[in-house]
N, C-alpha and C positions, 0 to 999 in steps of 0.2 A: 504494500500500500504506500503511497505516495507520504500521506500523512495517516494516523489512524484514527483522529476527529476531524471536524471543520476546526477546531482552534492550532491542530497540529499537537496539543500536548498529551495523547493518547501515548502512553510507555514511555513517558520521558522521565528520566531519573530525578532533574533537579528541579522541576516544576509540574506540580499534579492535574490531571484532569477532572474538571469538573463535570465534564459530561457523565447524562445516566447511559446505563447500556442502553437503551433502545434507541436514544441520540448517535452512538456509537455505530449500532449495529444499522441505521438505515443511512447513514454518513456513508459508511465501507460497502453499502449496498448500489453507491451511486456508480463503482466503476463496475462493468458488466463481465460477466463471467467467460465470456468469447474473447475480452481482452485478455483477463486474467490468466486464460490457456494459453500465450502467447508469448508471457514471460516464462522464463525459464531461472530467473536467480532472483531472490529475494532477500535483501541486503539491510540490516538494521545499520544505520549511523549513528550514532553520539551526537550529542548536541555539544557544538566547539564553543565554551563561552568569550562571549566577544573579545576579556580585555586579553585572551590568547592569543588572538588573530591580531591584536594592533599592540601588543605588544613588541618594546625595541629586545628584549631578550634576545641574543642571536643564538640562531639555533645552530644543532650541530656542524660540524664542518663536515665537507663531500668527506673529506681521508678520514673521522674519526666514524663514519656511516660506513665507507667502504671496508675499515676493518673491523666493525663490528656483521654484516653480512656474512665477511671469509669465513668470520669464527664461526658463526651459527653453521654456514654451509659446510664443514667440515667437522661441524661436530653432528649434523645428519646425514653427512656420509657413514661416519663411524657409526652412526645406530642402523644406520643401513644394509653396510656390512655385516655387522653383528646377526643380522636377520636373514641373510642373504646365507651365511654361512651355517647358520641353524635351519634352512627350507633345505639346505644341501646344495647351494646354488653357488656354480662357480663366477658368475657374474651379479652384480648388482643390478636387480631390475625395476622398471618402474613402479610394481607393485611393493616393492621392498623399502623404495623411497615415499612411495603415498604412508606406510605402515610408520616408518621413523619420523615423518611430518606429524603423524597424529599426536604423539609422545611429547613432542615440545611444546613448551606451556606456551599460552596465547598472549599475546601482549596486549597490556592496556594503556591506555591514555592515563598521562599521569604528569 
């Protein structure tokens, strides 16, 4: 869903909804079900609080992103492996690599 009220504050962490369910449930009844078959992903985002966004904070640099990526990607290699060699599999496959993705914690905004 786009939004999941008309106010947008349907499942939002830091501001609550005041709609009742039936405000809710005929809101999310306005996009029709022929569209709905058409998507294929459906993606929650976070609400980015503004003074984030205009904040002079500088954020990370490209090289200290770039080495934190290598680590991550090499240390799902290694859990890859690990997997690969316990299916009895002389190569790493992508089904070994989707299995080691699952394992790594998820990051949050913070």
């Amino acid at each position: 869903m786009l939004n999941g009220c008309c106010y947008g504050y349907y499942g939002d962490c830091s501001r609550r909804c005041t709609c009742t369910p039936t405000m809710v449930t005929r809101y999310q009844k306005r996009i029709s079900g022929p569209l709905l078959d058409r998507i294929d992903l459906f993606v929650d985002v976070p609400r980015v609080e503004y003074e984030k966004l205009v904040s002079e904070q500088q954020a990370d640099s490209s090289v200290r992103a770039r080495e934190q990526v290598a680590r991550a990607f090499h240390r799902v290699l290694k859990v890859a492996r690990t997997i690969a060699d316990l299916a009895g599999s002389h190569e790493i496959g992508v089904v070994h690599l989707a299995e080691a993705l699952q394992y790594r914690p998820r990051e949050t905004a913070g």
